[in-house]
Every structure is written in structure tokens, then in C-alpha cells.
C-alpha positions in Angstrom: -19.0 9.7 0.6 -16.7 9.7 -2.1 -17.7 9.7 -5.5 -14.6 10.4 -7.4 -10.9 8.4 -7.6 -8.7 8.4 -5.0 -4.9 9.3 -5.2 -2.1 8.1 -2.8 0.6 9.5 -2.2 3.8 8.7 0.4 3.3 10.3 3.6 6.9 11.2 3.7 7.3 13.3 0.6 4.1 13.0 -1.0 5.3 11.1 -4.0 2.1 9.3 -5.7 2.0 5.7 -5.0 -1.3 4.6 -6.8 -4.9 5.3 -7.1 -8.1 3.9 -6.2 -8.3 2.5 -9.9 -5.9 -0.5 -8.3 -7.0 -0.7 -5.3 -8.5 -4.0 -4.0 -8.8 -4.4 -0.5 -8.3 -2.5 3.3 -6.5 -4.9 4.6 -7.7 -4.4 8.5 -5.2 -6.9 10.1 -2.0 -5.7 8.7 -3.4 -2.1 9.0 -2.7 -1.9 5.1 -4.8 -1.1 1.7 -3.7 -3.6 -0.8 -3.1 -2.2 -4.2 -3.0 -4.5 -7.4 -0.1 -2.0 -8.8 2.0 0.8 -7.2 4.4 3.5 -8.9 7.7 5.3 -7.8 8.3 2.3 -5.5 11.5 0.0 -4.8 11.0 -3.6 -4.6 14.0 -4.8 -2.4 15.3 -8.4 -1.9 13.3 -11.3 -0.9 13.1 -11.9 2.7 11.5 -14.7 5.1 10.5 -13.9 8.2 10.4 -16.2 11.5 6.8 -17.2 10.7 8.3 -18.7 7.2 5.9 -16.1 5.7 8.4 -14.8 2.4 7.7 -10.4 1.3 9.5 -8.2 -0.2 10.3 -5.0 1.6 8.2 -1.7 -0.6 10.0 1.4 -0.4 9.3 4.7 -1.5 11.5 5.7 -4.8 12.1 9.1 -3.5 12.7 9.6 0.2 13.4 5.7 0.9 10.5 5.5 3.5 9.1 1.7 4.1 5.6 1.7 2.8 4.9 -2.2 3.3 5.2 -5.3 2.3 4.7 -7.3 -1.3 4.3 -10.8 -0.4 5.0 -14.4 -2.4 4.4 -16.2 0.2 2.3 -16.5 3.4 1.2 -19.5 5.8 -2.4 -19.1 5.6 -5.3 -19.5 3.0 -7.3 -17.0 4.3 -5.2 -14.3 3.3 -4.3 -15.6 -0.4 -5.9 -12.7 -1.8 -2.9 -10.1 -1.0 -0.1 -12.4 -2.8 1.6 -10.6 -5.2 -0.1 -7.2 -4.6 1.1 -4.5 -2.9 0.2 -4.2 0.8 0.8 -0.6 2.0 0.9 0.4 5.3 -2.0 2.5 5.9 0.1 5.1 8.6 2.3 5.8 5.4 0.3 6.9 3.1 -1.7 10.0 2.9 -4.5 10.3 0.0 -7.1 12.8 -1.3 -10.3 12.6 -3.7 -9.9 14.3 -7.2 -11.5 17.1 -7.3 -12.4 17.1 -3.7 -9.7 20.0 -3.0 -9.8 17.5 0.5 -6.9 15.5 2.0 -7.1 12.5 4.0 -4.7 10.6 6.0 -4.3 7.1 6.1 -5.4 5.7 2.9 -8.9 6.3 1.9 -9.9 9.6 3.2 -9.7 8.9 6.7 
């Protein structure tokens, strides 16, 4: 159980990404944890892809690694909730528990 906040960090070179204080969602079908802010990240050019779905590639600030995936656009309702936030991949990430001294894999403790 975790009681405290939750730190994560890039899986790559460890670099904090954001905390539990912004997170808002796991995000099961994309395999992500949506944040509502993220730091020492890139936010690179607007892109569509062949779905019509429009993201901007998330990049790690420090070792270039692609974390995920900030969207403006998408072609379903049901997912509304993740435009405009940041929607990390979960296998990039690593993240531990203040004051836990214990560290987790794959956003959230896992």
C-alpha cells in the first residue's frame, strides 16, 4: 500500500519526470500513467498519425529517450480525458515512494 508521494523518474538515466501530486490516470490501453504536468521533458513537433489522431512526441531532456506521447487531438470521446496531459509510457519510467527507501518499475510501484 502506499501511503506516501510517488516520484518518477526516466528509466534511462533516472532524471525525475513528475510525481504522484500530478498524476491522474493509469492509462491501461496505451500502457501509460497520464500526468497533468511533467519536468526535464522535450515537447517536439506536432505530428498526425494514420488514424488522424494528432501528439506530440515526449522526450526525456537528458538522455533523449521517448517517454510518450502528449496529445491535442484523438478520434474518440472516450479517451478525452488524456488531451493535453502527458501520457508516459509506463515501460519508461521507473518510480519509488518517498521515504520508502523502495524502487519500483513501471510507474507506480510495480
Amino acid at each position: 500500500e502506499v501511503s506516501g508521494p510517488i516520484v518518477f523518474q526516466c528509466s534511462g538515466c533516472r532524471t525525475i519526470i513528475g510525481d504522484s501530486l500530478s498524476f491522474i490516470s493509469a492509462f491501461e490501453e496505451f500502457d501509460s500513467i497520464v500526468l497533468s504536468d511533467a519536468v526535464n521533458v522535450e515537447e517536439h513537433k506536432l505530428e498526425t498519425d494514420i488514424s488522424g489522431c494528432s501528439f506530440r512526441p515526449i522526450k526525456c531532456f537528458h538522455c533523449s529517450q521517448d517517454l510518450g506521447k502528449k496529445y491535442s487531438k484523438l478520434n474518440s470521446n472516450k479517451h478525452k480525458m488524456i488531451i493535453g496531459q502527458f501520457a508516459l509510457r509506463r515501460s519508461t519510467m521507473i518510480s519509488y515512494e518517498l521515504g520508502s527507501g523502495q524502487r519500483g518499475g513501471g510507474g507506480g510501484g510495480d
